[in-house]
C-alpha positions as CSV (number, residue, x, y, z in Angstrom):
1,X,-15.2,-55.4,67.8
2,X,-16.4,-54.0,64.8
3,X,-19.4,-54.5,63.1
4,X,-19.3,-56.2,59.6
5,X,-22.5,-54.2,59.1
6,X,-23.9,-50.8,60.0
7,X,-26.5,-50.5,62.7
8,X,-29.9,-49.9,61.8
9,X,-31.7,-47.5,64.0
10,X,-35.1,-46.6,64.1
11,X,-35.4,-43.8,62.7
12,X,-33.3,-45.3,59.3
13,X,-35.7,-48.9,59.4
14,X,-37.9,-49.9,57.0
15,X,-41.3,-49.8,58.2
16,X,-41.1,-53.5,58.4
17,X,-37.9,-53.6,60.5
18,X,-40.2,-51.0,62.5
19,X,-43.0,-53.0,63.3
20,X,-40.3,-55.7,64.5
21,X,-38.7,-53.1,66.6
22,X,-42.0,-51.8,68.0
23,X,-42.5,-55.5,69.1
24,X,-39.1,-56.2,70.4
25,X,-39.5,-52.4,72.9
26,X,-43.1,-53.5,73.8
27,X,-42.3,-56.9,75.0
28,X,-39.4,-55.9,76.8
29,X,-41.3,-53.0,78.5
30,X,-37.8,-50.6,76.9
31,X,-37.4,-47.4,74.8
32,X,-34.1,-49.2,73.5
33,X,-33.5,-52.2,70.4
34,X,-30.5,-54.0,71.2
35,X,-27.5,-53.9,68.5
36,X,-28.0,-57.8,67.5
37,X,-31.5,-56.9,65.9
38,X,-30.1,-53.6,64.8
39,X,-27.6,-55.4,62.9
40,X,-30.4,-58.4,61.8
41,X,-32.5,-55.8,60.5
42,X,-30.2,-56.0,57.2
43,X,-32.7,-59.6,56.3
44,X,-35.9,-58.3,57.6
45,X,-36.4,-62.2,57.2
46,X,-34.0,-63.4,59.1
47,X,-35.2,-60.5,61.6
48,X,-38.5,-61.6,62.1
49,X,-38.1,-65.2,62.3
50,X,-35.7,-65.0,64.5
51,X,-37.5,-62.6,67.3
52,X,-40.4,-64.9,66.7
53,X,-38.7,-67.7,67.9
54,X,-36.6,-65.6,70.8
55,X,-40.0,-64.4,71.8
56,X,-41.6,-67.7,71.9
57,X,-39.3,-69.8,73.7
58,X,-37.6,-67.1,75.9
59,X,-39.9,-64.0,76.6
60,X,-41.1,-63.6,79.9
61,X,-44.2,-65.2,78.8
62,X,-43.1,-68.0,77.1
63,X,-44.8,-70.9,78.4
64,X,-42.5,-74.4,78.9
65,X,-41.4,-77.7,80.7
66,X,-38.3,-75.2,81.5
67,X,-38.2,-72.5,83.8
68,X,-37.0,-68.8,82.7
69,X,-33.7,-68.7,84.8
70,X,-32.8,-72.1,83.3
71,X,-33.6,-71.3,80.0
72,X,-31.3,-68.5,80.5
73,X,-28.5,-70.8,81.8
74,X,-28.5,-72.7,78.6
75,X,-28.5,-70.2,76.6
76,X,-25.3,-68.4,78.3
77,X,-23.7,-71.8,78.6
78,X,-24.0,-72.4,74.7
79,X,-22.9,-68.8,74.2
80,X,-19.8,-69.4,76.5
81,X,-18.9,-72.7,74.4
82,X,-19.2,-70.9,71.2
83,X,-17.3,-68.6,72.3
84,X,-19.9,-65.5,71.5
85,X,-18.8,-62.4,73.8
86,X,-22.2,-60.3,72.3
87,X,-24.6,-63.2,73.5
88,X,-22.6,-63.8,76.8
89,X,-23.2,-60.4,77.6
90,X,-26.8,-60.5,76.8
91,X,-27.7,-63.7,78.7
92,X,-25.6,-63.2,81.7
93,X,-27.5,-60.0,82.1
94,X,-30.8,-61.9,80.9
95,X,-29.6,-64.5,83.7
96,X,-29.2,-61.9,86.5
97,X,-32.2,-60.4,85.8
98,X,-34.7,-63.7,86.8
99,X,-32.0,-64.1,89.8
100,X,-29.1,-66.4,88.6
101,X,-26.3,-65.7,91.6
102,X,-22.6,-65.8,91.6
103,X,-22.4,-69.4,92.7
104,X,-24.9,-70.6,90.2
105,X,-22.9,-68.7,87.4
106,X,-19.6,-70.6,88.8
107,X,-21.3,-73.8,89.3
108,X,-22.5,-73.2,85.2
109,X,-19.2,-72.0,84.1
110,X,-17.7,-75.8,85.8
111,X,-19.9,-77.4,83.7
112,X,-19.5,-76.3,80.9
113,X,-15.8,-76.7,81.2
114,X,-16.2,-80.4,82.3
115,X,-18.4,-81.2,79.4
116,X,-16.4,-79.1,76.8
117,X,-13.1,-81.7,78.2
118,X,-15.3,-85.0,78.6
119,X,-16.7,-84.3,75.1
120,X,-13.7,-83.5,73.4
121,X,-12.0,-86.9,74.7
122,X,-14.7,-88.6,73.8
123,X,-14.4,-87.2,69.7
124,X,-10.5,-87.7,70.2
125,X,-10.9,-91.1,71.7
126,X,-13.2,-92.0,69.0
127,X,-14.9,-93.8,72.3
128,X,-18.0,-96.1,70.6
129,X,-21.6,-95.5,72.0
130,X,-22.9,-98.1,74.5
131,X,-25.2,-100.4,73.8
132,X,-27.1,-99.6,76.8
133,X,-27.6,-95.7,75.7
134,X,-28.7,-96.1,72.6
């Protein structure tokens, strides 16, 4: 795929987009700033606000009601359903890292599928909410 932007690298950032970048290495304990934020560092904004909130509710730190391998496995299974090969990438390898197996990924992957169909019957069907779930 081709980008729809050129890559910023580090040595061609802003010193803003720097300070970001110098973040996203330190937190990830790596010498290396993946292509997403290279190619987010075109809206400093956007940049910021979004590692912000990457950081916050998925760094290794992140404190929550959910544990790190499972906020992984949403994360990929949204990515699958959207269809977005970059981010599948990214978390499955995100996944793997805090121990997500083969079985777990297939077991993810059947899910997904079965609520992709159930939901998409459900819009077709036009099927009305329960009383009882609402």
């Amino acid at each position: 795929m081709t980008s729809m932007v050129t890559l910023i690298d580090y040595d061609h950032a802003s010193a803003r987009v720097r300070h970001v970048y110098d973040d996203i290495m330190a937190t990830r304990k790596t010498s290396h700033v993946n292509n997403f934020w290279r190619a987010l560092a075109h809206d400093p904004d956007t940049l910021e606000a979004v590692w912000s909130r990457m950081k916050r509710l998925m760094g290794s730190e992140a404190d929550g009601a959910l544990d790190p391998l499972t906020k992984e496995l949403i994360y990929l299974a949204v990515s699958v359903s959207n269809g977005c090969e970059y981010c599948v990438r990214s978390h499955a390898a995100g996944a793997e890292r805090k121990g997500m197996t083969a079985a777990q990924y297939a077991e993810m992957l059947a899910v997904v599928g079965l609520a992709n169909e159930t939901n998409r019957l459900a819009i077709g069907y036009q099927v009305p909410v329960d009383d009882s779930l609402r």
